[in-house]
GUTI-439381 format. One record per residue: z, y, x of N, C-alpha, C, O in turn. Coordinates in steps of 0.05 Angstrom, whole numbers, plus 5000, padded with zeros to 4 digits. Each point is the difference from the previous one (the first is absolute). Example, Ala and Ser with C-alpha at 12.3 -4.5 7.8 and 13.67 -1.06 7.14 Angstrom:
515648865264500050244982500050245018501350005021 497350214972500150245016501450224985500450225010 
This chain:
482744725215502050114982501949784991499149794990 504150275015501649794991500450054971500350234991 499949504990500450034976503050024991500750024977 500649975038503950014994499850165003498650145015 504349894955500150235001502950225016502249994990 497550125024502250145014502350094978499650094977 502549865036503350164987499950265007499650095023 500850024955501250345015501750115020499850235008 501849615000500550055029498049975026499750155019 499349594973498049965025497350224997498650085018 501549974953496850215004501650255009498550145014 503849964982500950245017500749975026500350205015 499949624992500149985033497250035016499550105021 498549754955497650065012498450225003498450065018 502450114952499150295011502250235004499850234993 501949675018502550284996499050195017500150244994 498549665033499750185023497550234984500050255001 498049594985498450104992500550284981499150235002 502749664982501850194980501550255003499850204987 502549735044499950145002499150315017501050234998 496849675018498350205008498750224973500250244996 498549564990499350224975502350114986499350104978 502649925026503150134981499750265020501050234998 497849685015502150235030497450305003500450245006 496149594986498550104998499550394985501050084979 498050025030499550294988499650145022500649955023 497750314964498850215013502550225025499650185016 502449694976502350175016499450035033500450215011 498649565004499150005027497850325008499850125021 498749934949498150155012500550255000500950044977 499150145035499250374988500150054978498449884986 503550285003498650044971498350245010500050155019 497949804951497350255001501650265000502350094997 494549975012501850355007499550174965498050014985 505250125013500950104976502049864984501250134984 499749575019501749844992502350115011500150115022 502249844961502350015008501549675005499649854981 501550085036501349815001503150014995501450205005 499649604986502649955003501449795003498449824994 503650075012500749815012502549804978500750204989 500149675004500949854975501249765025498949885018 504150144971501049695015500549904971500850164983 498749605012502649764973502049955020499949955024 501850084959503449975008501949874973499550004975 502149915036501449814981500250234972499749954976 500850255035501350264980498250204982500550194985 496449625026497550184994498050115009498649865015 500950324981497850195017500850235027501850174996 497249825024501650075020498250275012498449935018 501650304977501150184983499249924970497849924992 505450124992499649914972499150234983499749964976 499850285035498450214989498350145022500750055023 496750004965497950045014498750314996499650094977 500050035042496850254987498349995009500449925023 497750114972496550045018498150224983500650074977 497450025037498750224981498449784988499849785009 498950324967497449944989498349945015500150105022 497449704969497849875012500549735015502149894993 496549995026500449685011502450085018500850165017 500049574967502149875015500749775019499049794991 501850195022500649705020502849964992501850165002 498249604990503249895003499949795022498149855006 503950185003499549775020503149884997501950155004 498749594988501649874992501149775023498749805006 504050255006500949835020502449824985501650144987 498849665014503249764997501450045016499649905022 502850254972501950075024501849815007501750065017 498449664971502549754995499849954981500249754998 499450334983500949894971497149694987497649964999 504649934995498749744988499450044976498049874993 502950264990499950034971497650244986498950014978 501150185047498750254981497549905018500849935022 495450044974498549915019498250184982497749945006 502350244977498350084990500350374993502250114998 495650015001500150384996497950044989497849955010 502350184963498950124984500450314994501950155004 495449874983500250374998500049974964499049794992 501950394989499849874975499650254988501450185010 496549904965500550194986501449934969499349804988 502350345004501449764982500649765009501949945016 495849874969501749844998497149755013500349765004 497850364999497150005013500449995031501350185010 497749615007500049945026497850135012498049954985 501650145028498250335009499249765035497950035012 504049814995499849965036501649874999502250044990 496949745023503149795014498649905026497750005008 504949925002499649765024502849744993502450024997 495749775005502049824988500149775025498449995019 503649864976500849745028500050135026498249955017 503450194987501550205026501249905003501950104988 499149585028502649835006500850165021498850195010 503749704998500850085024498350085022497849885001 502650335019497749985023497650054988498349945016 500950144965497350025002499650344992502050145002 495949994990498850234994497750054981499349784991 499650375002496649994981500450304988501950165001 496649844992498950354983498749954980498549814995 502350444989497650044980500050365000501550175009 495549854976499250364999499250034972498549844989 502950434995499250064985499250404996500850185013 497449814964499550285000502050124976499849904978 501850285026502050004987499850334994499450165019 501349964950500150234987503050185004501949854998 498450335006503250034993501349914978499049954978 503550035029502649904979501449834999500249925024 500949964964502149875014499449664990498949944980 502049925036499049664991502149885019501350145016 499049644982502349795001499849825026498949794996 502050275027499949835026502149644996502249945007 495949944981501949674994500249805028498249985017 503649924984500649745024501349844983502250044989 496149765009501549864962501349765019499149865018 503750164969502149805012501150195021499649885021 501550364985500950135009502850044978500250004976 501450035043504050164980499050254977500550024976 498050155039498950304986497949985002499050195013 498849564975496349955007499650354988498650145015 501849914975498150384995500450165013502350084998 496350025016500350335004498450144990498749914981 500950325027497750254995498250005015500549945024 496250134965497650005021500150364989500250054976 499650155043499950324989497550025017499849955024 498150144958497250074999500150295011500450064977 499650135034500150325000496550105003498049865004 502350444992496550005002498550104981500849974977 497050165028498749964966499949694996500749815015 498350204962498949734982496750015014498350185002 502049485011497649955015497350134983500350024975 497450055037497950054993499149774984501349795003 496250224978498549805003499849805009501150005022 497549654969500849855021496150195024499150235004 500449605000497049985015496949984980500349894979 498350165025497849864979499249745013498949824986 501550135041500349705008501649874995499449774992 502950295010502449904983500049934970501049794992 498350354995499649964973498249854999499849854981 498350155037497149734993501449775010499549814986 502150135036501049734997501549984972499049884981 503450245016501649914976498149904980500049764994 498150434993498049884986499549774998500849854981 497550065045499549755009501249824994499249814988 503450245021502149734996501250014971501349814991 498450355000500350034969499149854985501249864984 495150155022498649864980500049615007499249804988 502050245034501149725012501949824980499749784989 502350405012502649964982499649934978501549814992 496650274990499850054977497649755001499949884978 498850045036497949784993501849795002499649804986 502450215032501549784996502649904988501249795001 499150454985502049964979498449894972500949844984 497150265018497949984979499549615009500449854981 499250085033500049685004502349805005500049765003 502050424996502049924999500949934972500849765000 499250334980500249964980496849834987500749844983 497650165019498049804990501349705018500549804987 499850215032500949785014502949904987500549765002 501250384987502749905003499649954962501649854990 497150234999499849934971500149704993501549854987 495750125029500049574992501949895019500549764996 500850375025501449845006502349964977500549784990 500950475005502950004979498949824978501749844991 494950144995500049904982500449675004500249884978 499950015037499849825018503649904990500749854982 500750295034502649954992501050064981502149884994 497050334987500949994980499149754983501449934981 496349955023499949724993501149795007499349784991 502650265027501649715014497649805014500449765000 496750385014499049835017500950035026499650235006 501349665010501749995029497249895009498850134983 499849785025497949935013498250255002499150085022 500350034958497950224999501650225000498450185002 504349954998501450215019499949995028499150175015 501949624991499649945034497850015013500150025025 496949964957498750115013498850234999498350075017 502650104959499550265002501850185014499650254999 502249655015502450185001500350165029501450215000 497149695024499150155023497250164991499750195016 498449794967497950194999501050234986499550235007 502649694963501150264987501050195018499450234997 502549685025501850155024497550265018499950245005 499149614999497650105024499450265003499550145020 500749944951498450445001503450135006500550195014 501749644971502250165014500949975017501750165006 497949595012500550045030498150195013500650105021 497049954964497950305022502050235002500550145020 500649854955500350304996503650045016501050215005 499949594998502250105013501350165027502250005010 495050154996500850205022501950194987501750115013 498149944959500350264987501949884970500750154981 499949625022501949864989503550124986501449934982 498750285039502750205004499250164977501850074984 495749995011499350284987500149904971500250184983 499849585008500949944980503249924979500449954976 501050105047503349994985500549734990499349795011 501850234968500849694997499149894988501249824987 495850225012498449845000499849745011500449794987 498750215045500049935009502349705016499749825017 502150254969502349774996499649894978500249764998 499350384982499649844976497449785001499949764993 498250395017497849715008499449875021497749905001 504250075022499749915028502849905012500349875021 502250224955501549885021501449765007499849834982 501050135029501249695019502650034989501350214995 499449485000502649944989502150095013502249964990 497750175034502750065012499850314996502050145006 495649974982500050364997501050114976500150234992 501149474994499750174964502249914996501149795007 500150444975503149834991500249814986498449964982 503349905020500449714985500350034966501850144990 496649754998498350094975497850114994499050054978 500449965041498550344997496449955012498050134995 502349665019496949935016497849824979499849784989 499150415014496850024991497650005011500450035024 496449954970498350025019498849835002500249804986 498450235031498749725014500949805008499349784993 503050325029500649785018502449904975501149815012 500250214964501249904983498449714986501149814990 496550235013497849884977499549765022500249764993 499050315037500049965023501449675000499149775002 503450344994503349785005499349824981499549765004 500350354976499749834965497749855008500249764996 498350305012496549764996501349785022500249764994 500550355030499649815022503649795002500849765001 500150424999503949915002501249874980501849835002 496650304970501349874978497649864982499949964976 498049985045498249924977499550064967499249824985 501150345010500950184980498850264988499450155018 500249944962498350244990502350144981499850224988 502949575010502050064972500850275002499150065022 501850114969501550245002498650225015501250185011 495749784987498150155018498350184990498750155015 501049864951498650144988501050325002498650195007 503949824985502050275002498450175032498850225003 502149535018498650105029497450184999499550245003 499249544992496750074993498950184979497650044998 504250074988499350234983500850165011498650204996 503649855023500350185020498650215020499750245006 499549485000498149995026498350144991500350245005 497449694979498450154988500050254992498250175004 504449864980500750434995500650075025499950245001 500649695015500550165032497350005015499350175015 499249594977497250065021499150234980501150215008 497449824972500050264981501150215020499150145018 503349824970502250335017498050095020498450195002 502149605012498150045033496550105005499250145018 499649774963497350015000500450414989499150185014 502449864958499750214991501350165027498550195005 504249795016501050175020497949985018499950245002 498449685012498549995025497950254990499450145020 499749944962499950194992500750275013498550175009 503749834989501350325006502149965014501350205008 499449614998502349985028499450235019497650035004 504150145009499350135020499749825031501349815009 496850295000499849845038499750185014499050214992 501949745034498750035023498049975017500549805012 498150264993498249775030502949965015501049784995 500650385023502049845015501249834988501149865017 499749994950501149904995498549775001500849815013 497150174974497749825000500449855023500949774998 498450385031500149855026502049955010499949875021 502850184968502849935000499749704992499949795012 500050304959500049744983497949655011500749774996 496950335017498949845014500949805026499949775008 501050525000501549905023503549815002501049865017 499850224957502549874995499249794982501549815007 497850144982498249734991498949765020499949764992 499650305029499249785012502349975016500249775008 502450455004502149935005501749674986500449765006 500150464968500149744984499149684997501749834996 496050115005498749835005501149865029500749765005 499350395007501649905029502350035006500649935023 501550164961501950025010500649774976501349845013 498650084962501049844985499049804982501049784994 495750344997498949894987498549745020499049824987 500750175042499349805008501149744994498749804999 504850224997502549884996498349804968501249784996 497150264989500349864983501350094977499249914978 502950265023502150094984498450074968501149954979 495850195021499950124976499349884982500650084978 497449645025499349704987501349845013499249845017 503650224971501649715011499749694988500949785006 497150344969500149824971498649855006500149765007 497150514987497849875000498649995030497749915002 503450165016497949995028497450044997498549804999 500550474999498150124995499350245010498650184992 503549775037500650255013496950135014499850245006 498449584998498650075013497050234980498350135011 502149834964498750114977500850375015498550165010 503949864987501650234996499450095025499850255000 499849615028500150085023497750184993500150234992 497549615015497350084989499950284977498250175003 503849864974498950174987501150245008499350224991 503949745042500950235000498750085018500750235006 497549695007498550015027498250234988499850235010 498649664965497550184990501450254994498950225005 503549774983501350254986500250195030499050225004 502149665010500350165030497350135003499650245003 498749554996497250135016499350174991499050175015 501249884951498650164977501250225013498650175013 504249854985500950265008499350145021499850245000 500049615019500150135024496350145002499350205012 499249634975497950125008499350324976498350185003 503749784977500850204990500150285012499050224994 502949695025501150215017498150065025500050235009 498449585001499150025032498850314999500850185014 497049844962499150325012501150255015499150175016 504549734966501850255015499849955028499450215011 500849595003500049935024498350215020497950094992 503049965027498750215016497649825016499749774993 498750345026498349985021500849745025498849815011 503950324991500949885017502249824996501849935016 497649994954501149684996498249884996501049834986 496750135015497249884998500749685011499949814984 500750165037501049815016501749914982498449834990 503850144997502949994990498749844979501149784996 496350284986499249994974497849745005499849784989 499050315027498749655013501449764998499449784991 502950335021502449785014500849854968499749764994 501250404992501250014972498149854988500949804988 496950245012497149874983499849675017498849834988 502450105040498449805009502549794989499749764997 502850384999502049875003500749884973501349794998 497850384979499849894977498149784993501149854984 496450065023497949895009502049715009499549784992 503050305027499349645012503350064980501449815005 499850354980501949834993498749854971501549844989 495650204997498449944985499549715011499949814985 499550185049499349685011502249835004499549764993 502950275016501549854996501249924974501949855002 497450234971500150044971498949724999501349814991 495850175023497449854986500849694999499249844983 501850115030500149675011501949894983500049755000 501850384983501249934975499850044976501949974985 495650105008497750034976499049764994498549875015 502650074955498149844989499550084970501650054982 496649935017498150154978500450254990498850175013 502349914970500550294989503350085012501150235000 500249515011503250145007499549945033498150015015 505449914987500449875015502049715012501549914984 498349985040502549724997502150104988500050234992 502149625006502850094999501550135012498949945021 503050234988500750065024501049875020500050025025 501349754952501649765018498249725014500549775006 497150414996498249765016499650245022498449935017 502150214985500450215030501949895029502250095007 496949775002502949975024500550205023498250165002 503649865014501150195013497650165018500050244999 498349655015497850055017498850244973500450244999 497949574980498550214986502550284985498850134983 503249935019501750224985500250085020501550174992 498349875035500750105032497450144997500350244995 497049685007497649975005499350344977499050205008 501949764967499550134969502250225008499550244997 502449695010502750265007499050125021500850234997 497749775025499550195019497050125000499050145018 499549754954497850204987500750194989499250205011 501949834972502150124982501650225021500650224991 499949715035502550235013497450155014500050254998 497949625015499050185012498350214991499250205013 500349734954498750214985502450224992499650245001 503349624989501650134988500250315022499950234992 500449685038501050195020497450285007500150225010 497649614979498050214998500050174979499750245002 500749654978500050164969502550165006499750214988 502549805024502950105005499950355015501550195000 495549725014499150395010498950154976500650234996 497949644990499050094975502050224985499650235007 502349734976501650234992500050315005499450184985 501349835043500350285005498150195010500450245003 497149615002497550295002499450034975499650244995 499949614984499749984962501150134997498850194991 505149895014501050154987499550325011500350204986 498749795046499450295004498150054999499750215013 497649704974497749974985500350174971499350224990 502249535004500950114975500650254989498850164985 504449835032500250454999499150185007500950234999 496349645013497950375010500950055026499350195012 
């Protein structure tokens, strides 16, 4: 392992190829199950391509293509104001899907960064049945998931804030990747929280100028500014929003298809950007987060596997062996309860970590759409 540390250009050259295979990744290659409706979604400079949509009630397939456009790379299904389904990093040339089980009425087809990003999603139909009693026993499942780790999320993030609210920079910095850890699990389902979720996760380039808070705020201050000054305000924040969060995980509505959405676009993530370094730019501690989004993936998915038919048995092996070695290529940068820096990673080991990461992502990517026709009976 080389101890220099790579520039962000050179670590994107080293995994771009890697990256962008997982952008391009999703269930769209396969059949959808029988009873799904499919439909077809270009991003276009102008939006959503058809910018109004119908489908009956029950699972859905979106299957999302980049027709040219550089700007719009992403398609969401939205109720309000609630992200129901996305597929996100659709660059040029590429493709991916997502499936949802969907009720009648009407909800919001987004291509954010589109001229006219909204159209109409028109539900027709009765109002879906029931979900499944299998269905409902995953959500469950992953429910009481959510909630254990919101629940440690906040025991964890307490001494850390108290930490900074004391002006110790030594003893923040080292609480400050274990406080993170239960909400990197839970970010399959991250959407289902609203703006929440910006408020305690986001990156200096996501928040308006004034306006950024969170972690990665507290993040900048310990490591960039050596510094705890102006951090208390932060950290009382932080704290009433982990709250928010522990009391919403509760009664949030889910899916199982969203769940295995959310799984599956999570480790996208991870590969399409978070390999980049980008989310501990501060503190380089990227590899904490890798690890806790990995578990969050796994939780879910095994959430979901029951829906899985007979004859993905095979599919679910694959899924199980593949999580397993992106756990082994994890290991060799463990030391003691964390891990190295990121910037003691050189190009060989982020090549090596980026194509564990794609080959599970492209398995988890079939997952979605038999869940969602599971799901609707």
């Amino acid at each position: 392992m080389n101890s220099r540390a790579l520039t962000l250009p050179a670590l994107l050259a080293a995994v771009g190829l890697f990256a962008l295979s997982a952008s391009g990744c999703g269930s769209s290659s396969d059949a959808a199950p029988a009873g799904a409706k499919t439909v077809s979604v270009k991003l276009t400079d102008a939006g959503c391509e058809p910018h109004d949509l119908t489908v009956p009630a029950g699972p859905v397939e979106f299957e999302v293509e980049n027709a040219g456009s550089a700007g719009v790379t992403e398609a969401e299904v939205l109720d309000g104001e609630k992200i129901l389904g996305e597929k996100e990093d659709v660059t040029e040339g590429l493709s991916g899907s997502f499936s949802l089980t969907l009720d009648a009425g009407r909800y919001t087809m987004r291509c954010n960064g589109g001229e006219d990003e909204d159209g109409t999603l028109t539900v027709t139909g009765a109002t879906r049945a029931t979900s499944t009693p299998a269905a409902e026993k995953a959500v469950g499942a992953y429910r009481r998931y959510l909630e254990r780790n919101a629940a440690e999320l906040l025991a964890r993030t307490r001494p850390f804030l108290a930490a900074v609210a004391a002006a110790d920079v030594a003893r923040a910095k080292t609480l400050y990747a274990t406080a993170r850890t239960p909400y990197e699990r839970i970010e399959p389902v991250a959407e289902s929280f609203g703006d929440l979720d910006a408020l305690i996760d986001a990156r200096e380039n996501e928040a308006p100028k004034g306006e950024w808070g969170g972690f990665h705020r507290i993040e900048k201050a310990l490591w960039a500014e050596g510094t705890t000054r102006g951090m208390v305000p932060v950290a009382h924040r932080l704290l009433n929003d982990g709250e928010e969060l522990a009391s919403k995980v509760r009664t949030v509505d889910l899916q199982a298809a969203q769940i295995a959405n959310g799984a599956n676009e999570l480790l996208g993530e991870v590969s399409a950007s978070k390999i980049t370094g980008e989310e501990e730019r501060y503190s380089h501690t990227d590899l904490a987060d890798f690890e806790a989004n990995v578990e969050g993936a796994q939780a879910a998915f095994k959430a979901v596997a029951p829906l899985l038919g007979a004859s993905d048995a095979g599919l679910t092996k694959g899924i199980e062996a593949d999580f397993e070695a992106v756990y082994a290529e994890l290991k060799p940068y463990r030391r003691g309860a964390g891990f190295v820096p990121y910037t003691a990673l050189d190009q060989a080991d982020t090549r090596r970590l980026a194509q564990s990461i794609d080959a599970l992502a492209e398995k988890l990517s079939q997952v979605p759409a038999p869940v969602a026709a599971a799901e609707g009976g």
